[in-house]
N, C-alpha and C positions, 0 to 999 in steps of 0.2 A: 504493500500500500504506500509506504514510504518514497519508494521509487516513482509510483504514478505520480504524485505529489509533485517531487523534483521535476518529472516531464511536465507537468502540466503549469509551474511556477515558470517553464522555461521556453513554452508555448506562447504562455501572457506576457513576459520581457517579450518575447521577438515580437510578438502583436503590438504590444506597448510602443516600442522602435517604427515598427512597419506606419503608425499611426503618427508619429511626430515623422517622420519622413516627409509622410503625405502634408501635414501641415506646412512644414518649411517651405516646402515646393509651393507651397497654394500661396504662401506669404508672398516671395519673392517675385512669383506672377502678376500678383496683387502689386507689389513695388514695379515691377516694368511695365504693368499695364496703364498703370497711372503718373506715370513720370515721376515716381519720387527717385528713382534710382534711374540712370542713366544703365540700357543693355550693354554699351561697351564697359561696366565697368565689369572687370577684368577677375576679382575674387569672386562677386555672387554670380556672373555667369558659369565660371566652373563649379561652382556647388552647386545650383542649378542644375546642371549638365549632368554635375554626378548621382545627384540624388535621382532625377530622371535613367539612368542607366541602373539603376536597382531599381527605379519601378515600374519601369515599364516593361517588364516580363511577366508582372501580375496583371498591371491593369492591361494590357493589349488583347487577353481574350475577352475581356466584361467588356471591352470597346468594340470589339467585335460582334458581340452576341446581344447590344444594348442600340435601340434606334440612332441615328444619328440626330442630335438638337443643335445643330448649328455651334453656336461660337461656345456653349456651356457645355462642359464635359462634365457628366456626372459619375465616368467610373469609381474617382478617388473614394466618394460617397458611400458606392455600392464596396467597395473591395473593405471598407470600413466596419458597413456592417457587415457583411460576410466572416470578416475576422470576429466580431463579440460572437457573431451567432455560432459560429464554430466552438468559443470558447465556453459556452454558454452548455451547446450538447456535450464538450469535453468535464465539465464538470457534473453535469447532471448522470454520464455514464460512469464518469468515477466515483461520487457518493451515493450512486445507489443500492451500491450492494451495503 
């Protein structure tokens, strides 16, 4: 039981991470969308960049298999909930016995 515990504390970190990911990325859009931050500047477009190359292996099939809405992406949204709702049957399969 101990061990499921350990997976499942270690499940929530990476869900945890996977979800401040998604935020940064949504921030920094938010900053070049609106001119507060100028695209060429040079530090937040590579973080930018990088944090888009960890997630976009998740969200590319929810963008795939989700209507297209024009200029609002809502995979980040859906790959969000996906993650609690994941975490949510992981816990409920682990304290049920």
């Amino acid at each position: 039981m101990a061990g499921l515990v350990a997976l499942y504390q270690i499940i929530d970190m990476l869900a945890g991470i996977l979800v401040m990911l998604i935020i940064i990325q949504f921030v920094i859009s938010l900053l070049f969308a609106f001119n507060v931050v100028s695209p060429s500047n040079q530090f937040l477009m590579q973080v930018y960049n990088s944090v888009g190359l960890v997630l976009d292996p998740l969200l590319r099939p929810i963008r795939r298999i989700m209507p297209d809405t024009g200029a609002i992406d809502f995979s980040p949204i859906v790959l969000i909930i996906l993650l609690r709702v994941m975490l949510i049957v992981l816990s409920a399969v682990m304290f049920s016995n």
